[in-house]
N, C-alpha and C positions, 0 to 999 in steps of 0.2 A: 875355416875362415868365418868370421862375423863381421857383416854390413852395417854398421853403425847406422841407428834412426837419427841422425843430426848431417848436417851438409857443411860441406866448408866452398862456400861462393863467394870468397873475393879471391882475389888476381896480386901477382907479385911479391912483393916483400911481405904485403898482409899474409897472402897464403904458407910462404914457409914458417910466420912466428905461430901460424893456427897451427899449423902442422906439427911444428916443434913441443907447442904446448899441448897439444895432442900426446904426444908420445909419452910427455913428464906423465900427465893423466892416469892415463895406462899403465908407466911404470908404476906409480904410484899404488895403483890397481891391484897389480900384482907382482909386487914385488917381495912377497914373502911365498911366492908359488914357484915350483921347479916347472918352468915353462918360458920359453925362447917365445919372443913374437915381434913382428916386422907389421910398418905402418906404409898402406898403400890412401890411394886416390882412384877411384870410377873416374870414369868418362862424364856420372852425370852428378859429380862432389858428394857423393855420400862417400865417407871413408871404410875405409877396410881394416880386419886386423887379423891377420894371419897366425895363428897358433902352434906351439910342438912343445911335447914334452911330456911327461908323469902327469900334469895338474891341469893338462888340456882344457877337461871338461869343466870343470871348478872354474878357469879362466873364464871358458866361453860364457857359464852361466853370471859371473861377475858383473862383465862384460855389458850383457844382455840388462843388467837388471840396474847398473849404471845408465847406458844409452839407448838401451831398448834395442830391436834388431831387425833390420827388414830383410821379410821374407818375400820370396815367388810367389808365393799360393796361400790364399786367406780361408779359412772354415769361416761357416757360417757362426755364429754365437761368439768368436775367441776375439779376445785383444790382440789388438798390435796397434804399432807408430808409425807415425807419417808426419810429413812438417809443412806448414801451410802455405800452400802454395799460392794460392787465388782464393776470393771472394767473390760473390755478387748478390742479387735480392733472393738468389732462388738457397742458397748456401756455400757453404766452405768447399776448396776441393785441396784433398792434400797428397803430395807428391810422395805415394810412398815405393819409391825407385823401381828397377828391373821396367824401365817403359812405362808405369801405371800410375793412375792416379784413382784415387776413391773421393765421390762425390759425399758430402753429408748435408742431407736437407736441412733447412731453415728447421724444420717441428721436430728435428731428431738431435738438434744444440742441447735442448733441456738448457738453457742461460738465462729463462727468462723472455718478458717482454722487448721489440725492437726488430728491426729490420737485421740480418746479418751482419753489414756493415757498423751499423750502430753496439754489436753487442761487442764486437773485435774490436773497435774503439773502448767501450766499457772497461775488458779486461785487459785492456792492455795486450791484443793478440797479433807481435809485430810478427811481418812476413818471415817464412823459413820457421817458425818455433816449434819444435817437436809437438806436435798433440797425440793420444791415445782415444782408439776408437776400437769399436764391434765391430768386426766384418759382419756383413749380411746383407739383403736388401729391401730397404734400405741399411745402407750403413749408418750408427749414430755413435755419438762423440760417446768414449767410455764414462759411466759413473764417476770415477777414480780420477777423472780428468774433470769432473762439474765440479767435483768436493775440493781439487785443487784450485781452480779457478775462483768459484766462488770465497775461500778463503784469502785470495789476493784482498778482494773486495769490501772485507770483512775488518775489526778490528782498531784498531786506532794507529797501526804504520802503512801512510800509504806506499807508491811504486811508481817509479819510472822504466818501463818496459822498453830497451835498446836492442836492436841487432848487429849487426856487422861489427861487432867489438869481441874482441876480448874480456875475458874476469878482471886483470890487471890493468888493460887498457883502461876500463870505465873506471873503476878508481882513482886509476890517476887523473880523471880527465874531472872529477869531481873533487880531486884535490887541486887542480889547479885553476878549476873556477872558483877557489877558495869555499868551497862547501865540505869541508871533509868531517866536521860537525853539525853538519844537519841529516848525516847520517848515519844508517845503522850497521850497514852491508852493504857487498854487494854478491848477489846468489846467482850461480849460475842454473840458467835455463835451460839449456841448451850450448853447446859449440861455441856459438858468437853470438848468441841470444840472452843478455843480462838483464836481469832485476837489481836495480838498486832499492835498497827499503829503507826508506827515513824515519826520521824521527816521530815521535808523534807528534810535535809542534810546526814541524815542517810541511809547507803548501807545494804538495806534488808541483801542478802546475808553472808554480814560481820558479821553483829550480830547476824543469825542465829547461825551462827559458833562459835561463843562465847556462846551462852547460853544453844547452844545442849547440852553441856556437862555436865551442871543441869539439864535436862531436857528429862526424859526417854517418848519422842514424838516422833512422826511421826511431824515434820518442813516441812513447805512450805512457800519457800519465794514470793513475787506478787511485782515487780518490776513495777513499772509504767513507 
């Protein structure tokens, strides 16, 4: 079985079309693999995904390298995923299941100048978004995870950083604030955690403001 590093925290109807498009995910995954697999739910929304078959292993590593995978038990130096839980002046803390959570200091973001709060702002870091970190102590945010970040920030397309949506949700909901040309994409981040990336003539800001109002998110715009 593999614990997916993304969480599905909303409630009701929202939760079976996560669920559902979950599964396509997955099949999609592995669907050229001789391997059987069933899609569970934790107690604390991180999903499961239960495996059998000739291509197990191939699956789980798929899997792992799609969503990342949370484990028990962290070594000192290695990566793993966790999804942000909370902030405050002192740093990030992220929820990476089984009961835990891993603190990462303010001087171990590597993001730059700014208060924590202010740099979660910067990049567009909405609550729940999978990040990748070093276990150790302290623990600090992976490389692989500053290179992607600072890349949001970079460039001439900027980003409006959504949670609690869907891939499909946010498009549509960008299609129906009549924006569906002022953009590029939309990528997914995470589970229910979207990046849309616009145009390059497009003012993050501006069409955040427009589409908030379809859109029961937590928005963060990433202005380059």
């Amino acid at each position: 079985m593999v614990v997916l590093g993304t969480k599905v925290y909303v409630a009701g109807d929202a939760r079976d079309r996560t669920l559902d498009g979950l599964r396509s995910m997955v099949g999609n995954e592995l669907g050229d693999l001789d391997v059987a697999y069933d899609i569970g739910l934790r107690d604390d929304d991180f999903p499961t995904v239960t495996l059998d078959g000739p291509d197990e292993t191939v699956a789980k590593n798929l899997l792992r390298e799609e969503f990342g995978e949370l484990v028990a038990d962290h070594e000192d130096g290695e990566t793993y995923v966790g999804t942000l839980d909370s902030w405050d002046e002192d740093g990030f803390v992220l929820d990476v299941g089984f009961g835990q959570t891993v603190r990462i200091p303010a001087d171990e973001l590597g993001l730059g100048q700014g208060t924590p709060s202010q740099i979660r702002k910067r990049f567009g870091l909405v609550q729940h978004l999978p990040l990748r970190f070093v276990a150790g102590d302290p623990a600090s945010l992976a490389e692989v995870e500053q290179d992607r970040l600072y890349e949001w920030s970079r460039g001439n397309n900027g980003r409006i950083n959504a949670n609690s949506v869907t891939r499909s949700e946010a498009r549509a909901t960008v299609n129906r604030a009549g924006h569906a040309q002022d953009i590029v994409t939309v990528e997914r981040i995470g589970l229910l955690e979207q990046s849309i990336i616009c145009n390059p003539d497009t003012d993050p800001p501006g069409l955040l403001a427009d589409i908030g109002q379809y859109m029961p998110s937590e928005l963060l715009a990433i202005v380059p």
